[in-house]
C-alpha positions in Angstrom: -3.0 6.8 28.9 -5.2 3.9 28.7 -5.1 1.1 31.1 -2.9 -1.4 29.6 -0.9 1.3 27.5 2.8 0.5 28.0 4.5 4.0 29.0 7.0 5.5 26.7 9.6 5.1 29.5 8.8 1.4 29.2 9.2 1.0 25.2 12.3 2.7 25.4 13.8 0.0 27.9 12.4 -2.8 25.6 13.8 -1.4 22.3 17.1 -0.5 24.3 17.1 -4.3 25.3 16.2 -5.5 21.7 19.5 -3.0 20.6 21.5 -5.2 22.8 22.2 -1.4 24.3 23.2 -0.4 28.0 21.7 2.5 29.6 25.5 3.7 29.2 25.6 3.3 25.8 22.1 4.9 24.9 23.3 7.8 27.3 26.4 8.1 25.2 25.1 8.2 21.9 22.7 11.0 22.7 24.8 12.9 24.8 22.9 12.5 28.0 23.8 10.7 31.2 23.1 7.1 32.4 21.1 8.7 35.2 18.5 10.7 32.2 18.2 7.5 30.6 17.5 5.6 33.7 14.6 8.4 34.6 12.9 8.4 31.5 12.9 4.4 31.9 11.5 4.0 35.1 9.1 7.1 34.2 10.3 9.7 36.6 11.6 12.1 33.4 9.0 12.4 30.7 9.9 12.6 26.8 7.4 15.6 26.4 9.6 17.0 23.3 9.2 15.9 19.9 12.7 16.7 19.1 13.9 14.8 22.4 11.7 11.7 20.9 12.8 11.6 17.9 16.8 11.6 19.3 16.0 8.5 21.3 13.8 6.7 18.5 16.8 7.2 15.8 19.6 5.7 18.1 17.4 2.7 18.5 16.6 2.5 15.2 12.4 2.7 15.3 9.7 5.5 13.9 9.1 7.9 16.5 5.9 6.9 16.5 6.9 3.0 18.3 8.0 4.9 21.1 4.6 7.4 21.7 2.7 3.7 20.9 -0.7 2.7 20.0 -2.4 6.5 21.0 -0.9 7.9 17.7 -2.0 5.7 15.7 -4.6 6.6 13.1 -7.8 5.0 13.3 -7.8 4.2 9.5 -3.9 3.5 9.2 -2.4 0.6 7.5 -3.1 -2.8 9.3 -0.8 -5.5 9.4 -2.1 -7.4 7.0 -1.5 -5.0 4.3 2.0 -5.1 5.4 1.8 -8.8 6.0 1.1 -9.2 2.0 3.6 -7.2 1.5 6.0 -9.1 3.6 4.6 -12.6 1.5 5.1 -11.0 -1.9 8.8 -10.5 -0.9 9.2 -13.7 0.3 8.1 -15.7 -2.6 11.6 -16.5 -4.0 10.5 -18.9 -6.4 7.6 -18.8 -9.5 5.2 -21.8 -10.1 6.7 -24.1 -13.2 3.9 -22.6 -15.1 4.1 -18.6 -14.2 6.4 -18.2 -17.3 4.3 -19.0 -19.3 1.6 -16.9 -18.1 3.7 -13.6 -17.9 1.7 -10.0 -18.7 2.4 -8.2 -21.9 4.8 -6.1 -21.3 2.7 -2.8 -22.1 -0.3 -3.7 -20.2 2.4 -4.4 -17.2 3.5 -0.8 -17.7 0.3 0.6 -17.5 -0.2 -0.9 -14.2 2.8 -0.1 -13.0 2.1 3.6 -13.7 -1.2 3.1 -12.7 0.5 2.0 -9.0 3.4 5.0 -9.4 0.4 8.0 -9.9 -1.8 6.7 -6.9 1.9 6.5 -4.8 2.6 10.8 -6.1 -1.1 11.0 -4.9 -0.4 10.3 -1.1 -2.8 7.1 -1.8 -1.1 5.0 0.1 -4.0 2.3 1.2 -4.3 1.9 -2.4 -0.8 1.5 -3.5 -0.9 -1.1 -0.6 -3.6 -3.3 -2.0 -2.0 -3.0 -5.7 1.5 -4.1 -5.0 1.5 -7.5 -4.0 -0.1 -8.9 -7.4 2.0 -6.1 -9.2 5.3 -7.6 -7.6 4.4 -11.4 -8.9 3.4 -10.2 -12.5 6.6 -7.9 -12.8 8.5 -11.2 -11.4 6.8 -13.3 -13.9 7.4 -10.9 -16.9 11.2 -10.6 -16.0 11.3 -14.4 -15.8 9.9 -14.9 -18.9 12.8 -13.1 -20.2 11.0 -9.9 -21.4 14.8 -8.1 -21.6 15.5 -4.8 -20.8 12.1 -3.3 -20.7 10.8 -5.7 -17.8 13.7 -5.3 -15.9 13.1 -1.4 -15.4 9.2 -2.1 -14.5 10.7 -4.6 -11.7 12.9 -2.0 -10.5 10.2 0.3 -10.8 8.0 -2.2 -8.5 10.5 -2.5 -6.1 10.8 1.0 -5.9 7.5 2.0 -5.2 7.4 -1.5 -2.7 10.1 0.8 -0.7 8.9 3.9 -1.0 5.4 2.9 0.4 6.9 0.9 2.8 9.0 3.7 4.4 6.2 6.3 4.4 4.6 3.6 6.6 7.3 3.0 9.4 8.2 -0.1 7.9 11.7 0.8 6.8 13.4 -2.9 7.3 11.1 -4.2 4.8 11.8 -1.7 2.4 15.1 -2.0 2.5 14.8 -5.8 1.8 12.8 -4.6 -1.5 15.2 -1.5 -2.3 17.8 -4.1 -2.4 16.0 -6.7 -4.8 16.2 -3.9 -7.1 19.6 -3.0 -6.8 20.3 -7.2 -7.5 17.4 -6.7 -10.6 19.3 -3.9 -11.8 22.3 -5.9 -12.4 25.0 -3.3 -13.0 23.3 -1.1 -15.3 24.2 2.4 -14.4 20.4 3.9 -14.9 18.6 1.2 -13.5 21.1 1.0 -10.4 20.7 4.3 -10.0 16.9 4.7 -9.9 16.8 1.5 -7.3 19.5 3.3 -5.1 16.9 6.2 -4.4 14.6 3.9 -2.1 17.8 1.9 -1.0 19.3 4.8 0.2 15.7 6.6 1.7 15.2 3.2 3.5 18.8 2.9 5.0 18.6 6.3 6.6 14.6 5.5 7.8 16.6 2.9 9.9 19.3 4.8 11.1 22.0 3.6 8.5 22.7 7.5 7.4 26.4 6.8 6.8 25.5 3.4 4.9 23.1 5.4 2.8 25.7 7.7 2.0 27.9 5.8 0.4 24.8 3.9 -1.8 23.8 6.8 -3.4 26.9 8.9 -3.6 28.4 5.5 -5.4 25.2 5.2 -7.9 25.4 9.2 -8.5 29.2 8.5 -9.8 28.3 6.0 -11.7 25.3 7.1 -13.5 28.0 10.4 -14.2 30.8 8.3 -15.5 28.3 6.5 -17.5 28.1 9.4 -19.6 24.3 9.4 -20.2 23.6 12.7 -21.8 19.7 11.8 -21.8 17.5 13.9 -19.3 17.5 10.7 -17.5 21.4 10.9 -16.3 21.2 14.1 -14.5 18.1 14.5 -13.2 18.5 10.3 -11.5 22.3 12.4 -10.6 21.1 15.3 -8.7 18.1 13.2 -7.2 21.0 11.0 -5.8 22.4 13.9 -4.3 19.6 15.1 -2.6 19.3 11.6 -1.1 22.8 11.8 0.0 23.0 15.2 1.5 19.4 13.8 3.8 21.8 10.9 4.8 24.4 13.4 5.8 22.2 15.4 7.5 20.6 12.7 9.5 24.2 12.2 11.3 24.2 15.5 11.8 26.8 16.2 9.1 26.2 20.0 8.1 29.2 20.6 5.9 29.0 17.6 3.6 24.7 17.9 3.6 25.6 21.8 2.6 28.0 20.4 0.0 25.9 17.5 -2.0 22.8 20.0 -1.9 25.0 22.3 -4.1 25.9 19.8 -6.2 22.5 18.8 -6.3 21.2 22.5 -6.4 24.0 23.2 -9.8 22.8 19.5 -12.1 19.2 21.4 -11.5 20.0 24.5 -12.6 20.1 22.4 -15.9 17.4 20.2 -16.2 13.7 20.8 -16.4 11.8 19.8 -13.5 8.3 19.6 -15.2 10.1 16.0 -16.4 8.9 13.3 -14.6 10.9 10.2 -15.0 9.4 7.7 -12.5 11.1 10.0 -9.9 8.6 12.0 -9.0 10.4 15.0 -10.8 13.7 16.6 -10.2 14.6 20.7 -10.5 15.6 23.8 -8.5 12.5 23.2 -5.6 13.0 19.4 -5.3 16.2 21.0 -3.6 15.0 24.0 -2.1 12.6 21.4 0.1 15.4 19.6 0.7 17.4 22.1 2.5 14.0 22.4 4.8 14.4 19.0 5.5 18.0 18.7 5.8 17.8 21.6 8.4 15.0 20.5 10.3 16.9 17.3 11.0 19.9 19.4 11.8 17.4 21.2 14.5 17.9 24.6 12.3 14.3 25.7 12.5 14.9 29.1 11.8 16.7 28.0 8.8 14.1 25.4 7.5 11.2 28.4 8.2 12.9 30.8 6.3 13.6 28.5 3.2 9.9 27.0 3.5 8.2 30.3 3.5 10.3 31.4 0.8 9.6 27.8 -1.5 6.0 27.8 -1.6 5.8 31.0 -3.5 7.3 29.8 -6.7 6.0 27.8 -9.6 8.5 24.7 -9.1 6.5 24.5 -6.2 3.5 23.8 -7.3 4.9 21.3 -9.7 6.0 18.6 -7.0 3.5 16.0 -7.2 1.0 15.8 -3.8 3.0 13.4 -2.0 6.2 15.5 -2.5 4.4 18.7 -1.5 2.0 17.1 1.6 5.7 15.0 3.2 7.4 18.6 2.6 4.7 20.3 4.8 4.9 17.8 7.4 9.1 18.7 7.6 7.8 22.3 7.5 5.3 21.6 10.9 8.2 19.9 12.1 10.4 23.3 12.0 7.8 25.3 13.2 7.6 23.4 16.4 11.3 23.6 16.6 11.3 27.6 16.9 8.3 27.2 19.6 5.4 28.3 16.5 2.8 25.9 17.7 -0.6 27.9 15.6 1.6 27.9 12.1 3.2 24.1 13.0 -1.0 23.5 13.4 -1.9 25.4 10.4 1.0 23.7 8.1 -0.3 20.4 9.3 -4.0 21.3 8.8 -2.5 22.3 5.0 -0.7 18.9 4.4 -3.8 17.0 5.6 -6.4 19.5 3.3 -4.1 17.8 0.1 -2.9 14.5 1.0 -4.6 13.1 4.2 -2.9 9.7 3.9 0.4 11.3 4.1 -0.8 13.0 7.0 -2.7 9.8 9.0 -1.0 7.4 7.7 2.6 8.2 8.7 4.1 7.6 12.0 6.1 10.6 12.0 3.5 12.8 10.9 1.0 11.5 13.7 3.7 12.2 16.1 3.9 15.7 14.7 0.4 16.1 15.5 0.5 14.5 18.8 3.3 17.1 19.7 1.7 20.4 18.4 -1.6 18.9 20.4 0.7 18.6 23.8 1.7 21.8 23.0 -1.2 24.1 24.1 -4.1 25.1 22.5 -4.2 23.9 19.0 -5.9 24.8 15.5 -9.6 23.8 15.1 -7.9 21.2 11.7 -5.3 20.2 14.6 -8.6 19.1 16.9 -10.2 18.2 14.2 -6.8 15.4 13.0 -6.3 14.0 16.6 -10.2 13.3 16.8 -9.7 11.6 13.7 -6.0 10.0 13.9 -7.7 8.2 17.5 -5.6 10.5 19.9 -7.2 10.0 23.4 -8.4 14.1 24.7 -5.8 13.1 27.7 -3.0 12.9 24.9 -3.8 16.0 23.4 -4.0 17.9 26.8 -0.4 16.8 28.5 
């Protein structure tokens, strides 16, 4: 630890205080005693587990990563004024008299838009960072200019990708200020409500809301069903709203009804093809297999995630899921390793993730705290060495 640092112990008092949270009350809701809590804040107990971490850091509603502090984070990660022009493009409620009049035709808005929405599947975050801002004011100026139906998707779509980005990057309060614009863009209609509930529901759960997000996106999955749309679009948005659910379940540690919407989920992609994109970033049989890794990693089911994982990456649908899919799977797969005690293949998964989507890997706060665990851990992978060196991990760090 650096001088200055604040200790973990310390950032867990603060963000306890911030909760308007007791020691009592953080003891209750992770099942511990006030006298554990009370240790680890005065620094006599030390959170040396990832799993233990990322118990305390969901109760208070931050990224694990808050909690380990500035040693995790990468050298080249977001600063804060990429999020800061995030956080101004949001916030500008209102357009100049004369932006109207100015808007971007429609199909050379689209093109950026799916410009933004390939470099977001590609784990390029930094880049999806610097394009969103002006991409948020032209899609608000198009769909003020009354461009109809066909602006209001590429809004939704801007939002989305807004929220997506944001949580990837531990900024789950923001997204879920710009998942919710495009809920209100949407405006009832089934398809678009439905494709904006995706981030709403992925950003409620980032900030501990799991039960919240549950009933989002098991509402929009109804709807978009009783809408009737017999498009490609219907059930593929359906079952993606059911994967999103059954992670929200999961989160609170609801096995049965995580087990249930994954079937669901796992029988609407038994019909579709999952080589169809539709702005979703594709939706068939693996999409759900890697969700049941993820759904039993946050379970603590590490045995269970492993054995789906290794059995996943072998089939074609696999290699479909675009790099960001693939590389944020990986990191759940690192995380399941380290929950069955496998520190070389947690290492070697990581090293993996990082060899196809680096800013996935650096970039997150959970995956940096992956790292930081499987370096704690013991001896770790040359590509483990080789991402704490460049992620700005201090040797000390990687040693305790």
């Amino acid at each position: 630890m650096t001088s200055g640092e604040v200790p973990v112990g310390r950032r867990v008092a603060q963000w306890r205080v911030r909760r308007r949270m007791t020691q009592q009350m953080l003891a209750d809701r992770l099942g511990k005693s006030k006298s554990w809590v009370d240790k680890v804040e005065r620094g006599v107990r030390s959170l040396d587990r990832f799993s233990v971490i990322q118990d305390v850091a969901r109760v208070l509603r931050v990224e694990p990563a808050t909690l380990v502090g500035r040693e995790s984070r990468p050298a080249g990660s977001v600063d804060v004024e990429g999020v800061d022009g995030l956080r101004a493009a949001l916030a500008r409620y209102d357009l100049p008299p004369a932006a109207t009049g100015s808007a971007a035709p429609t199909p050379d808005l689209g093109r950026r838009v799916e410009h933004a929405w390939s470099a977001y599947q590609h784990a390029r975050h930094a880049q999806v960072m610097r394009l969103v801002p002006d991409l948020l004011d032209a899609a608000r100026r198009a769909h003020a200019a009354g461009g109809g139906h066909g602006t209001t998707g590429l809004l939704v779509r801007v939002y989305r990708i807004t929220a997506s980005v944001l949580v990837k990057l531990g900024e789950p309060d923001v997204a879920w200020l710009a998942a919710d614009r495009a809920v209100a863009v949407a405006a009832g209609d089934p398809g678009w409500t439905a494709v904006a509930a995706v981030p709403l529901g992925q950003a409620l759960r980032a900030t501990g809301r799991g039960r919240l997000a549950t009933m989002v996106t098991i509402a929009a999955a109804n709807r978009i069903a009783a809408a009737h749309d017999r498009s490609s679009a219907g059930p593929t948005l359906g079952g993606t709203l059911w994967v999103e659910a059954a992670l929200a379940a999961a989160s609170c540690g609801d096995a049965h009804s995580a087990a249930e919407w994954l079937g669901l989920a796992a029988e609407i992609a038994g019909r579709v093809d999952d080589r169809h994109d539709l702005h979703l970033g594709g939706f068939g049989p693996a999409t759900v297999q890697v969700a049941h890794v993820a759904a039993a990693v946050e379970l603590g089911d590490g045995g269970e995630a492993v054995a789906r994982h290794e059995a996943v990456i072998g089939t074609d649908g696999w290699r479909r899921l675009p790099v960001e899919h693939r590389a944020a799977h990986l990191v759940d797969a690192a995380r399941a390793y380290l929950q069955i005690g496998d520190l070389l293949r947690a290492g070697r998964t990581l090293t993996e993730a990082d060899r196809i989507a680096p800013e996935e890997v650096r970039m997150r706060p959970l995956a940096r705290t992956v790292i930081g665990e499987v370096a704690r851990g013991g001896p770790a992978p040359a590509g483990v060495s080789h991402l704490t060196t460049a992620i700005g991990l201090t040797r000390r760090a990687g040693q305790a």
